[in-house]
C-alpha positions as CSV (number, residue, x, y, z in Angstrom):
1,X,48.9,140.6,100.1
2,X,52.5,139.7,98.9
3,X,55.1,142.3,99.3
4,X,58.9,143.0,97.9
5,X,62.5,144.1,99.1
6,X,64.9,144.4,96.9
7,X,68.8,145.3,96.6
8,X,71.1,146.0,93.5
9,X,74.5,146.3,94.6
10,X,78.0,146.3,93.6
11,X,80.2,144.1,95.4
12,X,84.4,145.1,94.9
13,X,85.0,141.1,94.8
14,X,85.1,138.8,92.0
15,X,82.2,136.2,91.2
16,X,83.4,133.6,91.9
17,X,84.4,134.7,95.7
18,X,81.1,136.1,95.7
19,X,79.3,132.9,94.7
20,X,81.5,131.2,97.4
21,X,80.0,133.8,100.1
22,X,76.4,133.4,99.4
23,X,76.7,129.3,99.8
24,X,78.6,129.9,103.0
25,X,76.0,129.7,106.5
26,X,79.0,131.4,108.2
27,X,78.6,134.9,105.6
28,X,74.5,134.5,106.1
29,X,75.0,134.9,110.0
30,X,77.4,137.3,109.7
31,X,75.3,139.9,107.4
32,X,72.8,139.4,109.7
33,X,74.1,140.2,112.8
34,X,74.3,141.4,115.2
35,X,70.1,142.5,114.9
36,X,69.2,138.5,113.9
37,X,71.4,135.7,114.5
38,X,70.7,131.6,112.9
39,X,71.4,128.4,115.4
40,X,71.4,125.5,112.9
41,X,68.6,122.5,114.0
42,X,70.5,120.2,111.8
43,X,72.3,116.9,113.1
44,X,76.0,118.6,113.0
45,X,75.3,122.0,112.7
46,X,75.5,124.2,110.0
47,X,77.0,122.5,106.9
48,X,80.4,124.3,105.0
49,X,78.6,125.6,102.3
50,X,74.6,125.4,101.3
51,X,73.5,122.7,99.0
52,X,70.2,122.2,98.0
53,X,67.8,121.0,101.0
54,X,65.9,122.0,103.4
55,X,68.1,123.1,106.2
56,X,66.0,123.7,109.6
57,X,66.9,127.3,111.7
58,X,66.6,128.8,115.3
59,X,66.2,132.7,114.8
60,X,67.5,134.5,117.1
61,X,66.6,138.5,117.8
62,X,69.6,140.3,118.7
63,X,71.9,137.4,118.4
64,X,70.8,135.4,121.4
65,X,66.9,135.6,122.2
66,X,64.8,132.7,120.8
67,X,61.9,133.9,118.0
68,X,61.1,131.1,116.1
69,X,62.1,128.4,114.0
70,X,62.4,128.4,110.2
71,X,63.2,126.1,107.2
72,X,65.4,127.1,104.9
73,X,64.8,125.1,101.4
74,X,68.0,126.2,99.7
75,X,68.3,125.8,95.7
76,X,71.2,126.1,93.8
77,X,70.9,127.7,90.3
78,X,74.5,128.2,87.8
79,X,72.4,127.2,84.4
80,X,69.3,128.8,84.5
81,X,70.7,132.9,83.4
82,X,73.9,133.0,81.1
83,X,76.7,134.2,84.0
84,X,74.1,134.1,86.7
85,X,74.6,132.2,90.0
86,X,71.7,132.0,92.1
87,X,70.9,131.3,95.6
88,X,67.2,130.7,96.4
89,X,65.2,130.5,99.3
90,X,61.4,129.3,99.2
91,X,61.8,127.7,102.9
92,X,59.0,128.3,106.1
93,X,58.3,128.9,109.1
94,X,57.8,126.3,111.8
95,X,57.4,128.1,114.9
96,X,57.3,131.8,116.5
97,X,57.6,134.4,114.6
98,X,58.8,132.8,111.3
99,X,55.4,131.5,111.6
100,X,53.5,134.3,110.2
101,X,54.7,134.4,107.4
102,X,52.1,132.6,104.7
103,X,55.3,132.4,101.7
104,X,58.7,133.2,101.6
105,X,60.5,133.3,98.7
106,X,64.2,134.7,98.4
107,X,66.2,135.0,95.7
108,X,70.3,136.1,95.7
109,X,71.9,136.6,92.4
110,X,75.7,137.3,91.5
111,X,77.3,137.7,88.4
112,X,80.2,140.3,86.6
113,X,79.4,143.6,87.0
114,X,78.4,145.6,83.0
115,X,80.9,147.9,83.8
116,X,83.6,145.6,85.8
117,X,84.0,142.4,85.3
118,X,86.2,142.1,87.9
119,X,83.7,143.3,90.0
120,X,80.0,141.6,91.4
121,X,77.0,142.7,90.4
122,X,74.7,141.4,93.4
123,X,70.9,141.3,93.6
124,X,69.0,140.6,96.4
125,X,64.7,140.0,96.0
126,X,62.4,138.8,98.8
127,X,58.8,137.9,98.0
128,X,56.5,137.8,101.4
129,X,53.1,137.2,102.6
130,X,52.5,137.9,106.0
131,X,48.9,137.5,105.7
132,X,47.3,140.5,107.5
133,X,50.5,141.2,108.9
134,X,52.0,141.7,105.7
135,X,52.7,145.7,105.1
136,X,53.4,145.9,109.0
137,X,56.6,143.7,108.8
138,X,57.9,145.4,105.5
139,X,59.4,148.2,107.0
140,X,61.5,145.5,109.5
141,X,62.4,143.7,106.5
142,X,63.2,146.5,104.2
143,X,65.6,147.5,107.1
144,X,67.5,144.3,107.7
145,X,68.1,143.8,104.1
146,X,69.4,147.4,104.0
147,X,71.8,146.4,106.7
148,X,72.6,142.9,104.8
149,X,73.7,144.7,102.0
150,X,76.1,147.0,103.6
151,X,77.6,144.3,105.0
152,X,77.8,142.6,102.0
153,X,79.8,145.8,100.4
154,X,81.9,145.5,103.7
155,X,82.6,142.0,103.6
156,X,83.2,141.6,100.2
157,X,87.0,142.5,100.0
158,X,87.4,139.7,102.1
159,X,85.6,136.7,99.9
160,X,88.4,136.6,98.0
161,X,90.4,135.0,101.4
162,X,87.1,132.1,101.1
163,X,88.5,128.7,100.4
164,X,87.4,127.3,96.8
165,X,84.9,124.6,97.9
166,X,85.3,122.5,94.8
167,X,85.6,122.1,90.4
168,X,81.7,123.6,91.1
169,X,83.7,127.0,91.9
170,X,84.3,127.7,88.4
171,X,80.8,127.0,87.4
Protein backbone atom coordinates (compact mmCIF):
# COMPACT_ATOMS: atom_id res chain seq x y z
CA UNK A 1 0.00 0.00 0.00
CA UNK A 2 1.76 3.35 -0.94
CA UNK A 3 0.52 6.42 0.51
CA UNK A 4 0.87 10.46 -0.12
CA UNK A 5 1.53 13.89 1.78
CA UNK A 6 1.46 16.70 0.11
CA UNK A 7 2.01 20.63 0.64
CA UNK A 8 1.34 23.68 -1.77
CA UNK A 9 2.51 26.68 -0.27
CA UNK A 10 3.55 30.15 -0.85
CA UNK A 11 6.78 31.06 0.40
CA UNK A 12 7.29 35.38 0.66
CA UNK A 13 10.97 34.75 -0.73
CA UNK A 14 12.33 34.84 -4.10
CA UNK A 15 13.36 31.50 -6.10
CA UNK A 16 16.32 31.69 -6.17
CA UNK A 17 16.69 32.07 -2.10
CA UNK A 18 14.30 29.49 -1.99
CA UNK A 19 16.26 26.98 -4.21
CA UNK A 20 19.26 27.98 -2.07
CA UNK A 21 17.19 26.76 1.24
CA UNK A 22 16.01 23.47 -0.03
CA UNK A 23 19.96 22.38 -1.02
CA UNK A 24 21.01 23.65 2.46
CA UNK A 25 21.25 20.36 5.28
CA UNK A 26 21.22 23.32 7.80
CA UNK A 27 17.29 24.54 6.56
CA UNK A 28 16.31 20.54 6.40
CA UNK A 29 17.21 20.22 10.29
CA UNK A 30 15.84 23.27 11.04
CA UNK A 31 12.13 22.63 9.57
CA UNK A 32 12.37 19.62 11.26
CA UNK A 33 12.96 20.40 14.62
CA UNK A 34 12.70 20.37 17.25
CA UNK A 35 10.12 16.96 16.90
CA UNK A 36 13.06 15.13 14.51
CA UNK A 37 16.46 16.18 14.28
CA UNK A 38 19.45 14.68 11.31
CA UNK A 39 23.29 13.77 12.68
CA UNK A 40 25.17 13.39 9.35
CA UNK A 41 27.13 9.67 8.99
CA UNK A 42 29.22 11.22 6.36
CA UNK A 43 33.14 11.57 6.68
CA UNK A 44 32.94 15.54 7.62
CA UNK A 45 29.57 15.98 8.39
CA UNK A 46 26.97 17.49 6.67
CA UNK A 47 28.07 19.04 3.35
CA UNK A 48 27.18 23.18 2.52
CA UNK A 49 24.65 22.44 0.31
CA UNK A 50 23.11 18.94 -1.13
CA UNK A 51 24.43 17.63 -4.36
CA UNK A 52 23.39 14.64 -5.84
CA UNK A 53 24.47 11.33 -3.70
CA UNK A 54 23.59 9.34 -1.37
CA UNK A 55 24.18 11.14 1.93
CA UNK A 56 23.90 8.65 5.01
CA UNK A 57 21.57 10.04 8.29
CA UNK A 58 21.13 9.44 12.20
CA UNK A 59 17.38 10.35 12.95
CA UNK A 60 16.93 11.65 15.86
CA UNK A 61 13.22 11.79 17.79
CA UNK A 62 12.96 14.97 19.60
CA UNK A 63 16.30 16.28 18.56
CA UNK A 64 18.51 13.99 20.54
CA UNK A 65 17.18 10.29 20.94
CA UNK A 66 18.58 7.76 18.42
CA UNK A 67 15.72 6.02 15.92
CA UNK A 68 17.32 4.84 13.04
CA UNK A 69 19.51 5.47 10.26
CA UNK A 70 18.59 6.57 6.73
CA UNK A 71 20.01 7.31 3.31
CA UNK A 72 19.28 10.18 1.79
CA UNK A 73 19.91 9.72 -2.25
CA UNK A 74 19.55 13.41 -3.18
CA UNK A 75 18.88 14.48 -6.98
CA UNK A 76 19.08 17.70 -8.31
CA UNK A 77 16.63 18.64 -11.03
CA UNK A 78 16.68 22.72 -12.84
CA UNK A 79 15.95 21.22 -16.56
CA UNK A 80 13.45 18.77 -16.26
CA UNK A 81 9.90 21.57 -15.75
CA UNK A 82 10.34 25.08 -17.50
CA UNK A 83 11.12 27.39 -14.11
CA UNK A 84 11.06 24.37 -11.85
CA UNK A 85 13.84 23.57 -9.42
CA UNK A 86 13.59 20.31 -7.86
CA UNK A 87 14.90 18.59 -4.85
CA UNK A 88 14.30 14.80 -4.71
CA UNK A 89 14.61 12.27 -2.39
CA UNK A 90 14.31 8.38 -3.29
CA UNK A 91 16.95 7.43 -0.33
CA UNK A 92 16.30 4.28 2.57
CA UNK A 93 16.33 3.12 5.49
CA UNK A 94 19.28 1.31 7.03
CA UNK A 95 18.34 0.78 10.51
CA UNK A 96 15.49 1.47 13.29
CA UNK A 97 12.74 2.99 12.37
CA UNK A 98 13.64 4.31 8.90
CA UNK A 99 13.68 0.70 8.39
CA UNK A 100 10.11 0.14 7.81
CA UNK A 101 9.62 1.88 5.35
CA UNK A 102 9.59 -0.53 1.93
CA UNK A 103 10.09 3.05 -0.55
CA UNK A 104 10.52 6.53 0.04
CA UNK A 105 10.26 8.82 -2.53
CA UNK A 106 10.29 12.81 -1.90
CA UNK A 107 9.97 15.31 -4.05
CA UNK A 108 10.46 19.45 -3.26
CA UNK A 109 9.61 21.84 -5.92
CA UNK A 110 10.12 25.70 -6.17
CA UNK A 111 9.47 28.09 -8.71
CA UNK A 112 7.66 31.88 -9.14
CA UNK A 113 4.50 32.06 -7.78
CA UNK A 114 1.28 32.63 -10.91
CA UNK A 115 0.36 35.48 -9.07
CA UNK A 116 3.95 36.83 -7.74
CA UNK A 117 6.84 36.40 -9.25
CA UNK A 118 8.64 37.73 -6.67
CA UNK A 119 7.22 35.27 -4.52
CA UNK A 120 7.82 31.05 -4.21
CA UNK A 121 5.46 28.82 -5.14
CA UNK A 122 6.65 25.67 -3.08
CA UNK A 123 5.48 22.04 -3.29
CA UNK A 124 6.20 19.41 -1.19
CA UNK A 125 5.08 15.40 -2.25
CA UNK A 126 6.09 12.21 -0.26
CA UNK A 127 5.35 8.81 -1.71
CA UNK A 128 5.55 5.89 1.15
CA UNK A 129 5.26 2.31 1.62
CA UNK A 130 5.33 1.17 5.00
CA UNK A 131 4.32 -2.18 4.22
CA UNK A 132 1.61 -3.14 6.70
CA UNK A 133 2.55 -0.27 8.61
CA UNK A 134 1.67 1.94 5.96
CA UNK A 135 -1.72 3.93 6.88
CA UNK A 136 -0.54 3.78 10.60
CA UNK A 137 2.48 6.09 10.05
CA UNK A 138 0.52 8.59 7.75
CA UNK A 139 -1.02 10.53 10.29
CA UNK A 140 2.82 11.09 11.93
CA UNK A 141 3.88 12.07 8.55
CA UNK A 142 1.01 14.15 7.45
CA UNK A 143 1.85 15.95 10.79
CA UNK A 144 5.52 16.65 10.44
CA UNK A 145 5.16 17.83 6.99
CA UNK A 146 2.41 20.19 8.24
CA UNK A 147 4.89 21.50 10.69
CA UNK A 148 7.76 21.59 7.86
CA UNK A 149 5.77 23.81 5.97
CA UNK A 150 5.09 26.37 8.49
CA UNK A 151 8.38 26.58 9.11
CA UNK A 152 9.15 26.92 5.67
CA UNK A 153 6.53 30.16 5.51
CA UNK A 154 8.52 31.22 8.76
CA UNK A 155 11.86 30.84 7.52
CA UNK A 156 11.42 32.03 4.32
CA UNK A 157 11.97 35.86 4.89
CA UNK A 158 15.17 34.97 5.95
CA UNK A 159 16.58 32.91 2.69
CA UNK A 160 17.10 35.88 1.18
CA UNK A 161 20.26 36.44 3.94
CA UNK A 162 21.49 32.58 2.32
CA UNK A 163 24.91 33.03 0.70
CA UNK A 164 24.68 32.35 -3.32
CA UNK A 165 26.54 29.05 -3.49
CA UNK A 166 27.66 29.46 -7.02
CA UNK A 167 26.84 30.61 -11.24
CA UNK A 168 24.35 27.19 -10.47
CA UNK A 169 22.30 29.95 -8.36
CA UNK A 170 20.84 31.51 -11.33
CA UNK A 171 19.92 28.27 -12.90
Amino acid sequence: MRMTVMLKERLDVRPEAAWRALRSPTVMREVAGPWLGYASLEDGGFPAVWEDGVHPVQLLAAGAVPVGVQELGISLDTERHRGVRIVRDSGSGLAGLPSVFRTWYHRMAVSPHPDDPTATLYRDRLEFDAGPATAAMWPGLWTLWQWRGLRLKQLAPSFDELPPESADDAA
